[in-house]
N, C-alpha and C positions, 0 to 999 in steps of 0.2 A: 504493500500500500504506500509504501514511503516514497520511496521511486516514483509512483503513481503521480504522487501530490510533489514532488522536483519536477517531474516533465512537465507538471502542467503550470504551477509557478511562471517555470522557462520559456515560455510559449507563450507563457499571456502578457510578459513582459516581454519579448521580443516580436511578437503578432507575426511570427514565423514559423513554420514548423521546421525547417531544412537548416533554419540556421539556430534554432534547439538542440538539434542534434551533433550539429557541428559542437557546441557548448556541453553538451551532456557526453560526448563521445561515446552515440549509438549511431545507429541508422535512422532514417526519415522513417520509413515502414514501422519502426518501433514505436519513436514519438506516434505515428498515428495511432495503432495501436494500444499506447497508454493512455491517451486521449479519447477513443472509443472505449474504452472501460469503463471508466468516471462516466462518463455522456449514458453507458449502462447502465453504473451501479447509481445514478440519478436520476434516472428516466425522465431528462432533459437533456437538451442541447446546451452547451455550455460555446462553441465558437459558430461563427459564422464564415463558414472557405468561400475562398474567389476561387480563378484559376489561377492566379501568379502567385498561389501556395502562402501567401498571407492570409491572416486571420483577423477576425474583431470578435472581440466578447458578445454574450449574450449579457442582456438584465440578470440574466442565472450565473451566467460565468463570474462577472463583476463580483457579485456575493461570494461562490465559490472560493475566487481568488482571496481574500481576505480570511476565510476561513482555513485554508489551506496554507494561509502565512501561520497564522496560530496553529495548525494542529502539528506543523513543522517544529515551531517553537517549543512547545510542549512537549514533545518525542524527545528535544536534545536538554530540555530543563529536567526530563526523566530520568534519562542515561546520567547526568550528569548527577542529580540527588543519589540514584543510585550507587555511581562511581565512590560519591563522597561518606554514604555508609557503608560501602565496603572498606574504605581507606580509615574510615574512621577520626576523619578530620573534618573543621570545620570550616566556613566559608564567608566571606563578606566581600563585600563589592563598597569601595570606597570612592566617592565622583569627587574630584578636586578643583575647583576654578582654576585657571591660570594664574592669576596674581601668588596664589597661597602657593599652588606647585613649583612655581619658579625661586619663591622670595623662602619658601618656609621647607623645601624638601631636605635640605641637607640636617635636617634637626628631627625632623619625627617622622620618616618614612624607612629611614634605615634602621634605627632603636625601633621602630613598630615590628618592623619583622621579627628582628632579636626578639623582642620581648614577648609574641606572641606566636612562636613557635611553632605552634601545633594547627594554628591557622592558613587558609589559603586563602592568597586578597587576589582580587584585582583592583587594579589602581588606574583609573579614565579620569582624563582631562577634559575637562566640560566647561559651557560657559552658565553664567547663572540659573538660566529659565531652561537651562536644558536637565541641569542638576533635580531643580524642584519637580520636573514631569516624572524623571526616574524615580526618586524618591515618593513619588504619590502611589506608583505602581507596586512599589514595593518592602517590606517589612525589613529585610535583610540589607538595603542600601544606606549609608550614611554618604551625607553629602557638607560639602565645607566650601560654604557661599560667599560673597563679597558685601551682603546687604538682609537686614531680616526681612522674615515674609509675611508676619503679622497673620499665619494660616492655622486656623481652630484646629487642622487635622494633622499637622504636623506637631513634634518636641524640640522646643529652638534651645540652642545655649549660643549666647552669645561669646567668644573663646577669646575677643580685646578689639582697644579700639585702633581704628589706622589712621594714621595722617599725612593727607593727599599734600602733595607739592607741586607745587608749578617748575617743568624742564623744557629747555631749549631755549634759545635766542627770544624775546619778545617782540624781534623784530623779523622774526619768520614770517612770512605770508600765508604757512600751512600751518593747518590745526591736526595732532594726528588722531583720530578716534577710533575705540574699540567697536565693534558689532553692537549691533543694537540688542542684540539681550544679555549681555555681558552685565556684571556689576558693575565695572568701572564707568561703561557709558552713561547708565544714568548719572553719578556724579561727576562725569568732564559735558552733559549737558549741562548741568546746576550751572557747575562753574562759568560757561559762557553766556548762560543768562545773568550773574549777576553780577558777571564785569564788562556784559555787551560788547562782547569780541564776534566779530562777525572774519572772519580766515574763510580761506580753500581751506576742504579739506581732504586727508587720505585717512580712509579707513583700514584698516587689519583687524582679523580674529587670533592675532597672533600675539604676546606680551614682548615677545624675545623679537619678532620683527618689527617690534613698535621700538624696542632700545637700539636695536640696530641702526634704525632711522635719527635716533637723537643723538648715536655714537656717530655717524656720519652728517651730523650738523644740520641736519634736514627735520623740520618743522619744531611746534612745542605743543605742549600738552599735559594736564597734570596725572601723577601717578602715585600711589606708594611711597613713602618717604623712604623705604627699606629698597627702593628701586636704585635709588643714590648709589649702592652699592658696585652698582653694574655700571655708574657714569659718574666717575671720579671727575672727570673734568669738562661735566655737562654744567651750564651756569642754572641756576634755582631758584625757588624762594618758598615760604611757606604759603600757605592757603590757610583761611578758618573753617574748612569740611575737613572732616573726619568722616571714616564708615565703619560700622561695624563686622566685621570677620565674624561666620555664626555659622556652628554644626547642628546640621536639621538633622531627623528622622521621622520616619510615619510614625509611630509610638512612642510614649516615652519605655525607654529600658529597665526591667524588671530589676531592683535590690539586689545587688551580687551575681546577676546575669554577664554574659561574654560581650552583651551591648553595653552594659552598664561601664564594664571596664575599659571598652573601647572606647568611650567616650569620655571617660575622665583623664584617660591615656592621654587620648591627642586635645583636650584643653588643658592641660596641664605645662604639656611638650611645648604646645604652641604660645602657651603665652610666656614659657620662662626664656626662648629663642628672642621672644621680641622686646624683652624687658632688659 
């Protein structure tokens, strides 16, 4: 059935069957095949052929396909629960903004593993609002944002405060700004509404190709005061924004629980790095 639901994913996203197969490394005859099975075992039509061997969805396939994403998903979240009670080890998935990953990694990502040993993390780079989606979806994600969310269904800690600095030449004609759902964006908005700076601007969802740009003399923009560190000889100054640095979760963590610890772990780390 698995197979099943890969060909047919491949297919609906390509609206090819010939070049499905080229991507699955089968034969055309088989995609058809896998494809007349489901169109079987749904006693619907799920594509619509031409003769130039593309396809388009039906209203049935469109639904299909989204179910077919999930029931993929779920097969590999099985194996994988599975894997992790045979191994007998535990798992967390950790979302990091860029600001924190770049400014704060050298302090609690490598003591995190040390110390919790018997855990398997993943560790994703993410920007703010992409952090809080994950985190909604899931009980086992902790996420470490640039800004609180003020969200009933979330456990915020706020882990210290940050203060934003003004970098680059004030005589740049370029403003450089983060992606718009990043944390730092909303506060380098603030900041140009309340000192009515109107610049070009260059955007990146990058932190490290935003220094790069201020290492190369090219635009300004405020950041991180801890960003200083990476531009000794950028010229500066302070700002009155601050933002808050804050680890969410969907729950709060149960008294002596492995969230419980991981959460006082990395506010602890984090704020004795910054202090």
């Amino acid at each position: 059935m698995l197979s099943l639901l890969h060909t047919y994913v491949t297919v609906y996203e390509l609206r090819n069957f010939s070049k499905a197969a080229e991507v699955l490394y089968i034969s055309q005859p088989t995609v058809s095949v896998h494809i007349q099975k489901l169109e079987e075992m749904t006693d619907t039509p799920l594509f619509i052929r031409n003769e130039k061997k593309s396809v388009q969805p039906t209203e049935f396939g469109d639904l299909f396909y989204k179910k077919a994403l999930n029931l993929i998903k779920d097969w590999g979240s099985t194996l994988d629960e599975i894997k992790q009670k045979k191994t007998n080890r535990k798992h967390y998935t950790i979302l990091i903004s860029h600001s924190i990953a770049e400014m704060y990694f050298n302090n609690f990502i490598p003591s995190l593993i040390l110390t919790f040993s018997e855990f398997d993390f993943d560790f994703l780079i993410k920007n703010s609002e992409e952090i809080m989606h994950a985190v909604t979806n899931d009980k086992n994600v902790i996420g470490l944002i640039e800004k609180p969310t003020n969200r009933s269904d979330f456990d915020e800690i706020i882990l210290l405060e940050d203060q934003m600095v003004h970098v680059g030449s004030p005589d740049s004609p370029y403003w450089i700004m983060r992606e718009k759902n990043s944390g730092t964006h909303l506060y380098q908005e603030l900041y140009l509404t309340q000192n009515d700076i109107q610049l070009h601007k260059i955007t990146t969802n990058s932190l490290s190709f935003l220094v790069k740009l201020l290492e190369n003399n090219i635009g300004q923009t405020i950041v991180s005061k801890k960003a200083l560190d990476y531009l000794p000889q950028t010229e500066w100054k302070d700002t009155n924004i601050t933002r808050k640095l804050t680890l969410i979760q969907k729950t709060a963590p149960a008294k002596n629980s492995d969230a419980e610890k991981l959460t006082t772990f990395l506010k602890t780390k984090i704020k004795q790095h910054h202090d």
